[in-house]
C-alpha positions as CSV (number, residue, x, y, z in Angstrom):
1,X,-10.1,15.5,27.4
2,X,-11.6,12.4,26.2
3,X,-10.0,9.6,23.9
4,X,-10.3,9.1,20.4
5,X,-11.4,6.0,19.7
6,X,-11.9,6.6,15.6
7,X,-9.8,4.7,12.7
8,X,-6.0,5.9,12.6
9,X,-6.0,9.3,11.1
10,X,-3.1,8.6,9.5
11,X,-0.7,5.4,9.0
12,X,2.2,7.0,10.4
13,X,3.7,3.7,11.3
14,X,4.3,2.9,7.7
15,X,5.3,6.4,6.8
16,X,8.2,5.6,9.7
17,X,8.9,2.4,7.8
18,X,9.1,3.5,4.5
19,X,12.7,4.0,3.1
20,X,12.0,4.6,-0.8
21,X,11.3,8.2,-2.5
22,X,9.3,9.7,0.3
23,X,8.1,12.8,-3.0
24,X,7.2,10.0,-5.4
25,X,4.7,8.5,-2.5
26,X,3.2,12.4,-1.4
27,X,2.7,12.4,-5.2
28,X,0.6,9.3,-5.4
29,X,-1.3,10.0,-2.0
30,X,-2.0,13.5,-2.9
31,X,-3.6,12.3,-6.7
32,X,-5.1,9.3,-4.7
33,X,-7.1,11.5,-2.3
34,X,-8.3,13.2,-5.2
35,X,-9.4,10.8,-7.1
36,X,-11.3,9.6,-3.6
37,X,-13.0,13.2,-3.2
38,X,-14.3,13.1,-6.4
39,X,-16.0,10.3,-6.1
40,X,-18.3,11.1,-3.9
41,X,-18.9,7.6,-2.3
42,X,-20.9,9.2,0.7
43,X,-20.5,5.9,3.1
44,X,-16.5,6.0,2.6
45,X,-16.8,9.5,3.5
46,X,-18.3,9.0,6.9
47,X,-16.6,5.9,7.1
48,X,-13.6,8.0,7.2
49,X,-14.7,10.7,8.7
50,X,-14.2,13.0,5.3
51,X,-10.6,12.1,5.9
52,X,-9.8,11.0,1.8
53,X,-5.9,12.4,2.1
54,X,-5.2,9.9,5.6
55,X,-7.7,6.7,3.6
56,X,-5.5,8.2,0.0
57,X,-2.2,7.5,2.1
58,X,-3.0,4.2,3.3
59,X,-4.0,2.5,0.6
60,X,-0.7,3.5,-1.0
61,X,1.2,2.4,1.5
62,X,-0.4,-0.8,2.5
63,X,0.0,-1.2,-1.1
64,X,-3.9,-1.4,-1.5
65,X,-3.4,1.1,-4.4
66,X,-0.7,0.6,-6.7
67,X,1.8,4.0,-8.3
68,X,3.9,4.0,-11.2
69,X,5.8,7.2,-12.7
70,X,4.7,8.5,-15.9
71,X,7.4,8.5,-18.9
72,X,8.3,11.8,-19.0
C-alpha cells in the first residue's frame, strides 16, 4: 500500500475542535460545496482533486468563508 501524500481530504482536526451547532456548519459546508461545483473553476478542481465538499468544509471552518442563518 503506498502513502498518500495529497492535500488533507478533510479538516477533521477542526471538526474535532469545533464545539458550536455541528447542523448549522453541515448546512453551510454542504451549500458551500455547491456553490464550488458550480463554478466550474477547472484548476481548483484538480487542485483539489474534485474534492469541493472536503475544500467547502475547510473554508468554513478555517473561517475562510463566512455563514449566517437566514431569518426565518
Amino acid at each position: 500500500m503506498g502513502v498518500y501524500c495529497g492535500i488533507m481530504i478533510f479538516p477533521l482536526e477542526e471538526l474535532i475542535e469545533y464545539d458550536k451547532n455541528m447542523y448549522e456548519i453541515t448546512v453551510a459546508s454542504s451549500r458551500r460545496s455547491y456553490q464550488l461545483s458550480m463554478l466550474f473553476d477547472k484548476e481548483l478542481k484538480e487542485e483539489y482533486e474534485g474534492k469541493m465538499v472536503a475544500l467547502a468544509a475547510r473554508q468554513v471552518f478555517t473561517q475562510e468563508v463566512e455563514f449566517r442563518l437566514e431569518a426565518e
